[in-house]
C-alpha positions as CSV (number, residue, x, y, z in Angstrom):
1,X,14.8,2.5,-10.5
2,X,15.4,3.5,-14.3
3,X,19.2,2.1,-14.0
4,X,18.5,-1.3,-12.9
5,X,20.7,-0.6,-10.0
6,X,18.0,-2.1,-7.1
7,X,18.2,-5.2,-8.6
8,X,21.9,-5.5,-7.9
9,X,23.4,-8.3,-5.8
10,X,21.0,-9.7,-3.0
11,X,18.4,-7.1,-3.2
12,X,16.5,-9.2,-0.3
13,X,18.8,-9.5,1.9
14,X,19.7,-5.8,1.4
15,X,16.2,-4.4,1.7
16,X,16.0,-6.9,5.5
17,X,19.8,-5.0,6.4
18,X,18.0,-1.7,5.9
19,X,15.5,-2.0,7.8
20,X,17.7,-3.8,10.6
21,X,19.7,-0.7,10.8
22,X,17.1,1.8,11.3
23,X,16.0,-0.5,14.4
24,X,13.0,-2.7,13.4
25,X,12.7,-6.2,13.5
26,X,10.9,-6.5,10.1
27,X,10.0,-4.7,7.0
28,X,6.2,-4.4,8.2
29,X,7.4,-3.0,11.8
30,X,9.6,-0.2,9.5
31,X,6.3,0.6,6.8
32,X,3.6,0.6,10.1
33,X,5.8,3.2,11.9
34,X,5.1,5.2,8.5
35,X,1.7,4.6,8.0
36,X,0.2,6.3,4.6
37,X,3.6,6.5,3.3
38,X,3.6,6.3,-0.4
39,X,5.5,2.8,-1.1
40,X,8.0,4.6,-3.2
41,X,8.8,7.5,-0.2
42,X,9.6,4.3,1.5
43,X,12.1,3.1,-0.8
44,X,13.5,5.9,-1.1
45,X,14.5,6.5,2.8
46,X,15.5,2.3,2.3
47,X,18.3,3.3,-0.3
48,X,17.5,6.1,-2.9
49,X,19.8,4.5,-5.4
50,X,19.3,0.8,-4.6
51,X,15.7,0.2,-3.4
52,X,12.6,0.3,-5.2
53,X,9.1,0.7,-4.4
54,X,8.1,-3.2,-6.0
55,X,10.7,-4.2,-3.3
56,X,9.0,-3.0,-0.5
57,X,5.8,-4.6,-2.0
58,X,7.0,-7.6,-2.6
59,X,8.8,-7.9,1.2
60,X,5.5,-6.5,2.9
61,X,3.4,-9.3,1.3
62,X,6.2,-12.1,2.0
63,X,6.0,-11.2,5.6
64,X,2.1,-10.6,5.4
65,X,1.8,-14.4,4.1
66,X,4.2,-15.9,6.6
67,X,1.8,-13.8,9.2
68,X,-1.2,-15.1,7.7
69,X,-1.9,-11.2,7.4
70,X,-2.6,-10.3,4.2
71,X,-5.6,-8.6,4.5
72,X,-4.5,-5.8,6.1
73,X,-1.5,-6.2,3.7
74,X,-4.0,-5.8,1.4
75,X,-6.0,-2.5,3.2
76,X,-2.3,-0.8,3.9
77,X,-1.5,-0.7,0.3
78,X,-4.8,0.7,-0.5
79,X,-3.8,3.7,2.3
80,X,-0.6,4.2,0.4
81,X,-2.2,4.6,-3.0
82,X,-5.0,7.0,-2.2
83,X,-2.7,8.8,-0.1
84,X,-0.3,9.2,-3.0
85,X,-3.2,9.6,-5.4
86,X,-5.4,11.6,-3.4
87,X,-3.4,13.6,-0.8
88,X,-6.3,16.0,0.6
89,X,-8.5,13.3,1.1
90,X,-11.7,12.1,-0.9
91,X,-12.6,14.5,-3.3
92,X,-16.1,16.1,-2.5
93,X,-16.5,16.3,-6.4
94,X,-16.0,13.5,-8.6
95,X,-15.3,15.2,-11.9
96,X,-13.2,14.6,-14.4
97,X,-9.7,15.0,-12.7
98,X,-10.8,13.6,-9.2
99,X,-12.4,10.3,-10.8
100,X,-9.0,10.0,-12.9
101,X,-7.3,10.4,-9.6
102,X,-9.2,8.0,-7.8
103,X,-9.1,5.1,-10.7
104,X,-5.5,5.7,-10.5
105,X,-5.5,4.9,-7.0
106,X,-7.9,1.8,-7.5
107,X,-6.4,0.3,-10.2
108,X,-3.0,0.5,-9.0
109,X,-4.1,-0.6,-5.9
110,X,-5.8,-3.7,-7.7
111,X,-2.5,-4.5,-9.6
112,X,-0.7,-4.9,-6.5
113,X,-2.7,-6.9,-4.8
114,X,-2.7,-10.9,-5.0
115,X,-5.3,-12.7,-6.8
116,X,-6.4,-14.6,-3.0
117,X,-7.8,-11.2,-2.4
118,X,-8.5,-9.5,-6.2
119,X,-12.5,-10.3,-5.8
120,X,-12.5,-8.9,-3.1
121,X,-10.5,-6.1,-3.2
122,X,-12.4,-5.5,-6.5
123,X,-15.9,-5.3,-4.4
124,X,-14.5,-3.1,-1.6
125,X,-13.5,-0.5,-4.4
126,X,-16.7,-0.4,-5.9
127,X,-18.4,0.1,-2.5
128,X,-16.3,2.9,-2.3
129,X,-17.0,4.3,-5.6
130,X,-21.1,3.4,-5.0
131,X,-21.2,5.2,-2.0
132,X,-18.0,7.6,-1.1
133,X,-16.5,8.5,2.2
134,X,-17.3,11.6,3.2
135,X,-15.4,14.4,1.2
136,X,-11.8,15.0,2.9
137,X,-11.5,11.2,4.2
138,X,-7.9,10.2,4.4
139,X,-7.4,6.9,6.1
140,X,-4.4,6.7,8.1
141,X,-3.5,3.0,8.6
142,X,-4.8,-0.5,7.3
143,X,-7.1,-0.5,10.7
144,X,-9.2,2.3,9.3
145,X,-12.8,2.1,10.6
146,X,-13.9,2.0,7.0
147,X,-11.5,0.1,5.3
148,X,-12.0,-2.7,7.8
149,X,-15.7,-2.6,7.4
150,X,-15.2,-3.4,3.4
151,X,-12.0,-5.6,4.2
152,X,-12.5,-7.4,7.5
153,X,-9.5,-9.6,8.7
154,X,-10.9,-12.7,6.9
155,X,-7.5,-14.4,5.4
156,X,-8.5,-16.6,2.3
């Protein structure tokens, strides 16, 4: 949010009465009934004016460390930035545009995700840049068959 205005008041305790009113327990329950979901689409249906996108990361990893989950935190964000980034699917072709698309992906993905789990995060994105899903692939949740071959549920 450009005007600062998310970062009114309690912004944690707003973000948690959010999600309470649309019927979920937690933040995670709310972002798993929208798996893929770009990070900032979620925000947005959170409070358009007050929410932001870094909000919801920073209350999904919260709730992933308390759960001794952050793994999959880890592989969910990753489905949220390819989807955003990549919203066919893997390109069949990486030239020019596609690889920019994908680094975009990876390296945001990267940035987000805590330095427990950088190394490897870092190695499951080469893997995927070494040898590439099939053309079209499009996970659909942090339990993706792949993803969870290059990111098993090993908390660190």
């Amino acid at each position: 949010m450009s005007d600062g205005k998310s970062w009114q008041g309690n912004w944690k305790v707003r973000l948690h009465e959010r999600v309470r009113a649309r019927g979920y327990d937690s933040l995670t329950a709310f972002a798993d009934a929208r798996p893929a979901v770009p990070l900032h689409l979620l925000a947005e249906e959170l409070g358009r004016d007050d929410v932001a996108g870094v909000q919801v990361l920073s209350g999904l990893l919260a709730e992933a460390e308390q759960r001794k989950q952050v793994t999959r935190f880890v592989r969910d964000v990753l489905v949220r930035m390819l989807c955003k980034s990549l919203p066919h699917g893997w390109p069949a072709v990486l030239d020019y545009a596609n690889r920019f698309k994908v680094a975009k992906a990876l390296g945001s993905w990267i940035a987000y995700t805590p330095e427990t789990h950088k190394e490897r995060a870092d190695k499951a994105g080469d893997a995927l840049l070494t040898t590439p899903p099939p053309p079209g692939w499009r996970p659909r949740g942090p339990d993706d068959e792949l993803l969870l071959t290059l990111l098993p549920d090993e908390e660190v």
